[in-house]
C-alpha positions, -999 to 999 in steps of 0.1 A, spaced: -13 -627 -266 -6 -627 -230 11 -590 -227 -25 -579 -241 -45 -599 -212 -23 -590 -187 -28 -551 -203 -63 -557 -200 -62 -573 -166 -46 -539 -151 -67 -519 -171 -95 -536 -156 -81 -536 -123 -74 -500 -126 -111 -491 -135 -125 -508 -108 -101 -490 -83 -111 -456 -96 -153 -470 -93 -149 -479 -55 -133 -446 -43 -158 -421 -66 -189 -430 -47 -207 -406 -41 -213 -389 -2 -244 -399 18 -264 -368 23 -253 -344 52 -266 -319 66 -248 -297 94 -251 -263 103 -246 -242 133 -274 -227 153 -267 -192 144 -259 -200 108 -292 -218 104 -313 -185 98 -295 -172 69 -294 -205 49 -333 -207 56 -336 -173 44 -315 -181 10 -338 -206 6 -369 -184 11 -352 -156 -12 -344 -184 -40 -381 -190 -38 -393 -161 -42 -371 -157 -75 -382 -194 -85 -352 -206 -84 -354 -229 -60 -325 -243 -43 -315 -274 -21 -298 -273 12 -300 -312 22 -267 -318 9 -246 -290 29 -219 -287 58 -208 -252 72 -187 -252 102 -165 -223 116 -125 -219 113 -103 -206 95 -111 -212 58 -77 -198 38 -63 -175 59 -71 -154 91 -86 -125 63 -106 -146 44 -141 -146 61 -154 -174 42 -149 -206 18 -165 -229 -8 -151 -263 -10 -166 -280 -44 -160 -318 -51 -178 -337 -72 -192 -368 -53 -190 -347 -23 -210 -327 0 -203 -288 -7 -188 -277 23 -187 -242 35 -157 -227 60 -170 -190 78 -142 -176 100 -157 -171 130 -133 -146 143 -138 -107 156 -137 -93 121 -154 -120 104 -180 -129 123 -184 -120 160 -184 -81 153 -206 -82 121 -238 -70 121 -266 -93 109 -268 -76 74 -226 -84 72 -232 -122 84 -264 -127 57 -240 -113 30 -213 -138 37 -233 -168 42 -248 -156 8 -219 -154 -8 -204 -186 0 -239 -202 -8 -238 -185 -44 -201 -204 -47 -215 -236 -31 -250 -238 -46 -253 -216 -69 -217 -224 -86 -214 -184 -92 -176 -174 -95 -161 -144 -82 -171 -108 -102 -152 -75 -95 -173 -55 -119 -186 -21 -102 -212 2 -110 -205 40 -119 -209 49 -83 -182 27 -72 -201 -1 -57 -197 -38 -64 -225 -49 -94 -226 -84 -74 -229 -96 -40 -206 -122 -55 -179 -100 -55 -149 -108 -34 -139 -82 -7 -168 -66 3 -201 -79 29 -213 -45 37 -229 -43 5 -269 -36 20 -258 -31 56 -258 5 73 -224 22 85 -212 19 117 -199 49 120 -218 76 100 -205 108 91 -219 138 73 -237 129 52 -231 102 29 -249 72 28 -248 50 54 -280 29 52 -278 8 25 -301 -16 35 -328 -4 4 -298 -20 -18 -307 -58 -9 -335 -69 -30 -311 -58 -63 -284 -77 -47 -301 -109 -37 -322 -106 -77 -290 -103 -89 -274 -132 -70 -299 -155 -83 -302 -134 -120 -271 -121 -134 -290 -102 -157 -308 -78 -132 -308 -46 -150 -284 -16 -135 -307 -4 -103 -310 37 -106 -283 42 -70 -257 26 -90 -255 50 -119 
């Protein structure tokens, strides 16, 4: 009889450990100034798709997330506040035009709040099918340096990408076939 108490003493024990350290965050909320915009406008977009999202519960902060080439990161726990990393170096973030920085901040919000995974998939035309996908922020921004003639603005591209960030089944748009 008593290996069986003391069993269920440590079991109990053990239980009651794990209980204490899985309670949950407090809410947070902390962004930076010049982040702030683009998380309002995710909301706004979210709502215009009625699919409304919450930002109460959300850190971003700037560093570097992975690696000096990753521009951004999703940290996921459960119990915790979703934390986003933006590298705010040259390539990342100082030199990127506003279209580049909304793109990012996007993307990372679609990991953090959206819990969308990476997809690679690419229309016909060679462009990424999803905002989601994972090397690319200049997906509705114009050129910087345009040539000839190929198409440099694609600014007209954003309300496919931002329907299909928050619909995944957002039919083919006619540029990308």
């Amino acid at each position: 009889m008593r290996p069986v108490s003391l069993l269920t003493l440590l079991l109990l024990v053990g239980l009651t450990g794990c209980q204490s350290g899985s309670q949950p965050e407090p809410v947070q909320y902390s962004i930076p100034a010049e982040v702030e915009p683009f998380v309002k406008s995710f909301r706004d977009e979210a709502k215009k798709r009625n699919t409304p999202v919450s930002t109460d519960n959300l850190i971003i902060t700037f560093g570097t997330a992975v690696s000096e080439d990753i521009c951004g990161q999703c940290q996921l726990t459960s119990g915790k506040t979703p934390r986003i990393t933006l590298n705010g170096g040259a390539f990342c973030w100082q030199q990127a035009s506003q279209y580049e920085r909304e793109c990012l901040v996007f993307h990372e919000l679609g990991h953090c709040l959206l819990a969308r995974a990476h997809k690679t998939d690419k229309f016909p035309n060679g462009a990424f099918v999803s905002l989601m996908n994972p090397s690319d922020v200049t997906l509705y921004a114009t050129c910087r340096y345009p040539i000839g003639n190929d198409e440099c603005d694609k600014r007209p591209r954003r309300d496919y990408y931002i329907d299909e960030l928050f619909d995944t089944s957002t039919p083919t748009p006619a540029w990308g076939k």
